[in-house]
C-alpha positions as CSV (number, residue, x, y, z in Angstrom):
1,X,93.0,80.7,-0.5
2,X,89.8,81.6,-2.0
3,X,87.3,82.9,0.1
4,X,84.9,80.0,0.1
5,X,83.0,79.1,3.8
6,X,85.1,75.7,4.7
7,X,83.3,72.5,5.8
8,X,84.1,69.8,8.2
9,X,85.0,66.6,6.2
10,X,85.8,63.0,7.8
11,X,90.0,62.8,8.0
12,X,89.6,59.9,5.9
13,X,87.8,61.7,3.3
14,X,90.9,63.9,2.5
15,X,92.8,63.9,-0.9
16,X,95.4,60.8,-0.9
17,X,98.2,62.7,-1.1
18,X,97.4,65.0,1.7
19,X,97.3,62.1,4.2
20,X,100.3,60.0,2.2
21,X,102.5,63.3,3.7
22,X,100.5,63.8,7.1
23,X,101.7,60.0,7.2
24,X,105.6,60.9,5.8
25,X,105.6,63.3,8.0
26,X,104.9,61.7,11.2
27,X,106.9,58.9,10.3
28,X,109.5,60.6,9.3
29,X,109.9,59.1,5.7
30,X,111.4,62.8,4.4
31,X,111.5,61.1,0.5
32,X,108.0,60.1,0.7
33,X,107.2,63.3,2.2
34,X,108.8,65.5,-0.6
35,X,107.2,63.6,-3.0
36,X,104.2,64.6,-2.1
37,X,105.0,68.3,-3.5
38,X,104.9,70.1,-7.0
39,X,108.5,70.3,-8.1
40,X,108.0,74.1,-7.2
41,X,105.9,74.4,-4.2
42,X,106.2,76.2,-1.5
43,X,105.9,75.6,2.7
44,X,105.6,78.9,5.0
45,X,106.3,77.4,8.6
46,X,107.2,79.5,11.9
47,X,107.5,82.8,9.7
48,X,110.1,81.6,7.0
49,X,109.4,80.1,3.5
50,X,111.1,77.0,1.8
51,X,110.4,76.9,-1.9
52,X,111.7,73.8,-4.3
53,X,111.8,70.1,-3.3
54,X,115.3,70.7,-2.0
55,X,114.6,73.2,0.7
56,X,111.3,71.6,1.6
57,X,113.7,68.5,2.0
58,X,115.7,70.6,4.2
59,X,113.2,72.0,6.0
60,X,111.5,68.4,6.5
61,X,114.5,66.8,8.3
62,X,115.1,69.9,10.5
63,X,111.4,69.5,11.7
64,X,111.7,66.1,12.3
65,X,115.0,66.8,14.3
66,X,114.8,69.9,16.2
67,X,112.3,68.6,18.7
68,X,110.1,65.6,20.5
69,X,106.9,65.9,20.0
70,X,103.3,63.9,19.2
71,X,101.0,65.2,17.0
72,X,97.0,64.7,16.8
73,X,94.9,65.4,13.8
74,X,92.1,67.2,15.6
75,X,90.0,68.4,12.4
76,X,90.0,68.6,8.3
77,X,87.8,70.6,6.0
78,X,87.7,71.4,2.6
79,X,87.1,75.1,1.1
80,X,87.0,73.5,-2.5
81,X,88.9,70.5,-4.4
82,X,92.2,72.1,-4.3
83,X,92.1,73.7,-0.5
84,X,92.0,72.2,2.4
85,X,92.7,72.9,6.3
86,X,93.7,70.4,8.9
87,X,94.0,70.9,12.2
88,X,96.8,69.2,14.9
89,X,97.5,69.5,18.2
90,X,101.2,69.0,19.1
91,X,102.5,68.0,22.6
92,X,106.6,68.0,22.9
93,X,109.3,69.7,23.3
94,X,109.3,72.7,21.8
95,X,108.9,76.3,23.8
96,X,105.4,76.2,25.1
97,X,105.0,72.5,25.3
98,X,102.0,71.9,23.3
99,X,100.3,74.0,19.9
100,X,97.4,74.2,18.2
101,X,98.2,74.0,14.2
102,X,96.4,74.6,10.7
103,X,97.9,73.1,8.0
104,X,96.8,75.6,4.7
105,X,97.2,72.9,1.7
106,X,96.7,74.3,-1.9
107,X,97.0,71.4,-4.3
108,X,97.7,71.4,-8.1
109,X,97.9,68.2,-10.3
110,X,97.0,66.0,-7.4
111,X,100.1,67.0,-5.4
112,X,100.6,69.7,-3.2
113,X,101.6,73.2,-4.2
114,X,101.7,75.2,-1.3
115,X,101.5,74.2,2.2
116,X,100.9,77.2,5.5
117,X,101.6,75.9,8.9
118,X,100.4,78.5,11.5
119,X,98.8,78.8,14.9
């Protein structure tokens, strides 16, 4: 990401198609969710990397299967109009029992190109 200072925005003030997958996603709506992405993009979760809609698809219904968990959006910023941060906390069960996440988007086209999930 570029090395811009980020600033705190409102939730509801991030790009459509960042919360249309925050929604997917909790919901669990995988199709809507991949169709959120660039037909090449890329998602680096837990150390590995899924590129193509067909492994983020994969990686998508493994997420939403492997544990129980809820998940808060605790923060969102903005570095420029194609990077943005949010921030979730996560309570479930999964080793540790509750997390801390950023969610790196990079967006391209109005969809998203890359996405970096990490403490």
């Amino acid at each position: 990401m570029p090395s811009h200072q980020p600033r705190t925005i409102a939730p509801s003030n991030l790009p459509k198609t960042i919360t249309c997958y925050l929604r997917a996603h909790h919901d669990h709506d995988t199709a809507t969710a991949v169709a959120a992405f660039t037909s090449d993009a890329t998602v680096t979760d837990d150390g590995r990397t899924y590129q193509g809609a067909t492994a983020i698809e994969q990686w998508l219904n493994r997420s939403a299967t492997e544990f129980t968990y809820t998940i808060e959006l605790t923060e969102a910023q903005q570095t420029d109009p194609t990077h943005y941060v949010t921030t979730h906390h996560l309570e479930g069960s999964f080793p540790g029992g509750s997390a801390d996440l950023r969610y790196q988007f990079s967006l391209r086209d109005d969809l998203i190109e890359r996405l970096v999930i990490e403490p």
